[in-house]
N, C-alpha and C positions, 0 to 999 in steps of 0.2 A: 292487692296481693299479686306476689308473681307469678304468672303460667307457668307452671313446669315444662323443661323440657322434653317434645313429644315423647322422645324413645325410651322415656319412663315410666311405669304406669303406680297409681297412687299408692300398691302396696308395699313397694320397691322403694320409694320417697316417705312413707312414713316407718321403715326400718329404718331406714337412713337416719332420719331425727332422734328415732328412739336412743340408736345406739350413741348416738352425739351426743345426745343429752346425760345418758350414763358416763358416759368419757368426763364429760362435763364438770357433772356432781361431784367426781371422785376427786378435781384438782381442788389448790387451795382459793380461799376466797379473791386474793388480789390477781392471781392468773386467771377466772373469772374474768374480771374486769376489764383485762388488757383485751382478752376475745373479744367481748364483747366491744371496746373501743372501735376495736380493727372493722368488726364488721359492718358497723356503724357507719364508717367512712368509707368502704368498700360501698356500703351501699347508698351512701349520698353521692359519691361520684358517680355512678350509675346513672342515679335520677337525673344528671344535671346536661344540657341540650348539646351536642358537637356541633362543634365550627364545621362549614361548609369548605371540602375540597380544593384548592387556588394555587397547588401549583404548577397546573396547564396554564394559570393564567399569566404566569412569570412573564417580564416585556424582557428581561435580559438572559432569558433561554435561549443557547448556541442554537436549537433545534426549532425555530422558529418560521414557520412558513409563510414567504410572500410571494402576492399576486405575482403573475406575468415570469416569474423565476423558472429556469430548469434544474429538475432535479434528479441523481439516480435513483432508480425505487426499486426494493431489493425484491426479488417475486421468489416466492417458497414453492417450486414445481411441487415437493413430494414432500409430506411428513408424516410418521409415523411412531407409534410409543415404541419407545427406545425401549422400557424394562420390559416388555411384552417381547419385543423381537430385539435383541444386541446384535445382530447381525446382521440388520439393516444399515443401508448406506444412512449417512449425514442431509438433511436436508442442503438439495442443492439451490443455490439464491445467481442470479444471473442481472444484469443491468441491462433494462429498459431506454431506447432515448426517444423521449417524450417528442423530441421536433424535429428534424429537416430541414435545412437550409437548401435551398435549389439554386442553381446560380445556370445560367443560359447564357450559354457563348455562341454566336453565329459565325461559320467556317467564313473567311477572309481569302480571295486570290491570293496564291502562293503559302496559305496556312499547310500545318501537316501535323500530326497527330503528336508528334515531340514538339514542337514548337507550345501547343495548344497546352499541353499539360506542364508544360517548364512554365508557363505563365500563370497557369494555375497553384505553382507550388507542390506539385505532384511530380515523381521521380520516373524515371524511364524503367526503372525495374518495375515499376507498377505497373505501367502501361505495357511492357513485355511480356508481363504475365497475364493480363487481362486479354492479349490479343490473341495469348494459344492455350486459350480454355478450353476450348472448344470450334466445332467449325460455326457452329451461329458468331461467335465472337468476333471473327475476322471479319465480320462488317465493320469493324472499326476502321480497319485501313481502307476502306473504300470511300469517306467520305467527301464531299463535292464542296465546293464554295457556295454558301446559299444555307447548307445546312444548320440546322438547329442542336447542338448538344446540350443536352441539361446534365448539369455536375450535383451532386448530392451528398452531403457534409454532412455531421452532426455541430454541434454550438463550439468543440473544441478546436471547431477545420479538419476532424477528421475525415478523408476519404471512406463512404459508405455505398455507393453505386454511381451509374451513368445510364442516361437513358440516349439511346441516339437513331435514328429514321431512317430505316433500310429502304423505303419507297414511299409512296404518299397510305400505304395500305397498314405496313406491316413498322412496329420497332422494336426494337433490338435493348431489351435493359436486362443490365448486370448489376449484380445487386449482394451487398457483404454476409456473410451468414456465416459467424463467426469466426476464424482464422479463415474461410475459403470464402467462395463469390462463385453466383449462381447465377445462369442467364436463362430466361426464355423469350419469347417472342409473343409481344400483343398487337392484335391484330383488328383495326375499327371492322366494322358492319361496312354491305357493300349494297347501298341501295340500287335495286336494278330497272330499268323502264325499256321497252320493247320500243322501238324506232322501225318504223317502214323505209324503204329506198328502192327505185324504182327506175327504168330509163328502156327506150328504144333506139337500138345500133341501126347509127349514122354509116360511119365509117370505120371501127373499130370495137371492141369490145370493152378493151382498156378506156378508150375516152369517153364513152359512153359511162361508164363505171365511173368516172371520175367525176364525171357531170353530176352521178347521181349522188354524190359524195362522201363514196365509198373510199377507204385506205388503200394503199396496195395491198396490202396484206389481206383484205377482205376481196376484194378482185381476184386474187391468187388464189384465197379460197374456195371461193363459188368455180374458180377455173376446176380446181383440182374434186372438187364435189361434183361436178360435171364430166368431168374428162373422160372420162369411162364411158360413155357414149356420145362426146361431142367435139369432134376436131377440129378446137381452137383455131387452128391455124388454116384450116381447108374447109372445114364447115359454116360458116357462119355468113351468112347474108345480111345484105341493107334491110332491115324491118325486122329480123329479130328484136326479142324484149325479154326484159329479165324484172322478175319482185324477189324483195329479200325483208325478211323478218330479222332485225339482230338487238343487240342490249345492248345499251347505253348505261356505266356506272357510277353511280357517285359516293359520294362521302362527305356527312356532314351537310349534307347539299351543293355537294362542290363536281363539278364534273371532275373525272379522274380518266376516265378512255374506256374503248367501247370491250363488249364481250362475242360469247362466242354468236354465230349467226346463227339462229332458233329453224328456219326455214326457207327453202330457195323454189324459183319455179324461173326456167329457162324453157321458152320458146323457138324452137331453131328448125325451120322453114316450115312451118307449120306443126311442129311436133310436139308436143307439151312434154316436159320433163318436171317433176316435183322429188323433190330431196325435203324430208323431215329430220331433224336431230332428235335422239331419244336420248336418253338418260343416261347412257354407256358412253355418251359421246361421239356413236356413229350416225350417219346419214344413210335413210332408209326409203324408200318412197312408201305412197302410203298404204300397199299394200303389204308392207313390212319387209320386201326384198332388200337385199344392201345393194348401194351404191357404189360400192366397191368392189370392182369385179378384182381376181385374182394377180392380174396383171396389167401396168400401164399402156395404153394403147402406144405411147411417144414416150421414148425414158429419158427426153430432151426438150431445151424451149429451144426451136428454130428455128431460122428465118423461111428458110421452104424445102421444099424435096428435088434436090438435086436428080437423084437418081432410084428411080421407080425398082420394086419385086419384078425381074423380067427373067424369063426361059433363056432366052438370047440378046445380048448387048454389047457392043462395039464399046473394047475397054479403049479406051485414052490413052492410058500408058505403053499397055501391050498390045496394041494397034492387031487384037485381033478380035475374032465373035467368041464369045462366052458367055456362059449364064450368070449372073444376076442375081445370089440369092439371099438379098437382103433390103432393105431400103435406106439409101442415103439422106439424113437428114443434115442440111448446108447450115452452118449456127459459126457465133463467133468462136474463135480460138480461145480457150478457159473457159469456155459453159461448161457450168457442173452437168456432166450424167448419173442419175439416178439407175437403180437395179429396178426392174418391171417388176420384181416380186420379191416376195421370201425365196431364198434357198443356200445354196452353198454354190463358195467358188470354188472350178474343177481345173481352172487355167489363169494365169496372171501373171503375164513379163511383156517380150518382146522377141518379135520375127520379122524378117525381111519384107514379108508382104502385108501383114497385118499393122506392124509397129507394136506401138505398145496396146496393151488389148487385153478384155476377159471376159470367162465363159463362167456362165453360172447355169448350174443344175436343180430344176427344181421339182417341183412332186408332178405326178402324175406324166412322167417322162419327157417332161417340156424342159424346154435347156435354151438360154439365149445367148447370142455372145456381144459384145459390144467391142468395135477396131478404132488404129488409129487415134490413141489417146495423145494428150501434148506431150505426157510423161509418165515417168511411171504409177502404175494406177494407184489407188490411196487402200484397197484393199491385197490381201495375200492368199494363196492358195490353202483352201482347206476353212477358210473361216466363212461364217454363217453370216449372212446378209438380209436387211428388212429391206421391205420393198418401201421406196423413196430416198434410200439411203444413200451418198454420194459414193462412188465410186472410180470415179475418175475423169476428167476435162479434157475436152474435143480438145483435138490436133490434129493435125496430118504427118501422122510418122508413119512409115511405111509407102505401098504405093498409095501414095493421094496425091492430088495435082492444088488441092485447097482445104481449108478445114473443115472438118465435116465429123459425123459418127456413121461408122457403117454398123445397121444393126441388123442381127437376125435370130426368127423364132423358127424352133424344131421343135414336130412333135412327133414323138416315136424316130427319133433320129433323119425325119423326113422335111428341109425347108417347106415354110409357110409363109404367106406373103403378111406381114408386121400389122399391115393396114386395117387386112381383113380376115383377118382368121377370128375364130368365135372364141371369146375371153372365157373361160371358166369362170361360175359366176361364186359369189361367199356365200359363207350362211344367211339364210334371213334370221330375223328377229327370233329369240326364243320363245316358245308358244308360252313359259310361266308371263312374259313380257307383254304380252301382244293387247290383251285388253290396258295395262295401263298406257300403252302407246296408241289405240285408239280412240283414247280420249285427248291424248296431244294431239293427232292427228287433225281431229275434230277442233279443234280449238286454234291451230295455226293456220290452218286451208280458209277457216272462217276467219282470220284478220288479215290474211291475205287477201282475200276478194274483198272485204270491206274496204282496205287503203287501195286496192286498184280503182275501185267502183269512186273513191273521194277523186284520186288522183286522175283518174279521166274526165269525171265535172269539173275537174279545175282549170281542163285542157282547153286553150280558145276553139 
């Protein structure tokens, strides 16, 4: 017998019967029968087993999926019951591509960015839109012969991005995102290892430096980390010696160039000097003072000091006695002069006796000027100046007899002699600072003496 359907219950199913059965009774005998035929058959069909489902299985259905094929696959961001809400949007469906084609072109001598993409089959509108996307983009037009482009397609050939190498560090991919194109910047991991260098001045500092196989750039540095107490040019002795802590980076495991110098320690005639780098980027020694005093002792690289801070001096030109109130530093014709400090320029042109020349004002009522530029200077009156910042190249305009900088320090509107006046000193360290900086301190003094202590057993 058949289960009734649950949402019935038996008293509901035998009204049901009863009244059928009176409907029943009341026809005639032969309509009877035909009922009864019908449901007969009604219920032999029932009883009898259904065929099994097949046609998913059709071989000659258009919708057929094979291996290794691309397909578009429609994706339903949003759906929702339409008769509940009419005033919802339409599910929106968008196209997926399943693959990427990459195709790698290496820049050719004499290649150029229209060349590259004409060969590619890609149009110069494209590549002119690509190129003023933005300013990350315009590494496009910078690239070298040697370089690596990856082009990136979908299976139709259409144009979908580029990826291309702004340095051995950093690249540069633009990449399609519907009608527009999107660029950012990936950048590998920068393995870093600490390198010792080390050496004692023979005859120079520079060669010494170079011996030890330092860059210029790293020479220049420890110069200018030092310089604040140590005149390069007039200080330094046969048997000074210098240690330097700095990184070396790689990538991938591949050497890539060196980082910044973690530690320095200059020796100059018996006087130890130690500069730590902290975390800010400045050099401190290690009782956390800065290294950086207020103002450059020499706002020049020069060959020597013509002419001394004197009370009284027999000028050259004007074949009479006069004071002196400055010191002549003798350098080639075009050496950059840098400003000794922060301030502002209060003077900037040109005078008979000066030449071309300027005066910078800075705190604490100190004022420098610098004479006798080749030309005119590279800053203008009234504008604000960082200290190391160029400002103009030695000449001799005005009275000079050769190229030189005549430079001089005032303070309280009273010359001082350049050489030896007392620098104003920066800030130290900030005290939230200080304890994580004397755990660096601790940690680079101690690999410092450990590579001196190797490097002198290794000495015959």
């Amino acid at each position: 017998m058949l289960n009734p359907h649950p949402i019935f219950s038996e008293n509901v199913i035998a009204k049901i019967l009863n009244m059928m059965r009176d409907v029943v009774a009341k026809l005639p005998v032969l309509h009877r029968w035909v009922i009864l035929a019908v449901f007969s058959l009604v219920f032999i069909i029932m009883l009898l087993p259904s065929e099994k489902a097949n046609a998913s299985r059709s071989t000659a259905s258009p919708t057929q999926l094979v291996v290794g094929q691309h397909y578009d696959v429609p994706v339903v961001e949003q759906l929702q019951e339409q008769s509940q809400q009419p005033d919802s949007p339409k599910p929106v469906t968008k196209s997926i591509d399943l693959k990427l084609i990459e195709k790698r072109v290496v820049v050719q001598k004499g290649d150029n960015l229209a060349k590259i993409f004409k060969r590619n089959k890609l149009s110069a509108a494209l590549l002119h839109r690509l190129v003023n996307l933005n300013k990350d983009s315009s590494a496009l037009t910078r690239i070298m012969p040697g370089n690596e482009l990856t082009f990136l397609f979908n299976e139709k050939h259409e144009f979908q991005g580029i990826r291309v190498p702004k340095n051995k560090l950093d690249t540069l991919i633009i990449s399609k995102a519907g009608d527009t194109f999107e660029t950012r910047i990936e950048s590998k991991t920068i393995e870093k290892e600490t390198q010792f260098a080390g050496s004692t001045i023979q005859s120079s500092f520079w060669s010494a430096g170079s011996k030890a196989g330092l860059t210029d750039a790293q020479i220049m540095t420890v110069a200018n980390i030092f310089g604040w107490d140590i005149d390069f040019a007039l200080d330094l002795r046969k048997g000074d010696s210098f240690n330097i802590l700095y990184e070396k980076h790689f990538v991938d495991g591949e050497y890539v160039g060196r980082g910044d110098i973690l530690a320095a320690e200059f020796i100059n005639q018996g006087e130890v000097f130690q500069a730590i780098r902290h975390s800010d980027g400045e050099f401190y020694t290690p009782e956390g003072r800065s290294m950086r005093k207020a103002f450059l002792r020499a706002p020049v690289s020069f060959k020597y000091i013509s002419s001394n801070f004197k009370p009284r001096r027999y000028h050259p030109i004007l074949k009479r006695w006069k004071s002196h109130n400055g010191v002549d530093y003798r350098a080639r014709s075009g050496t950059p002069v840098l400003a000794s400090g922060n301030g502002k320029v209060i003077r900037s042109g040109y005078t008979k006796y000066n030449g071309y020349h300027v005066f910078i004002q800075h705190g604490n009522n100190i004022q420098t000027k610098y004479l006798h530029f080749k030309k005119r200077p590279n800053v203008k009156k009234g504008q604000r100046v960082k200290q190391g910042q160029v400002i103009g190249y030695v000449g001799m305009t005005g009275l000079a007899e050769a190229p030189h900088l005549h430079y001089e320090f005032l303070v309280n509107g009273v010359h001082r002699n350049p050489r030896t006046v007392k620098l104003p000193k920066s800030q130290p360290i900030a005290k939230k600072e200080r304890a994580a900086f004397e755990l660096i301190v601790k940690k680079q003094i101690a690999l410092l003496d450990s590579n001196k202590r190797v490097m002198l057993a290794m000495q015959p």
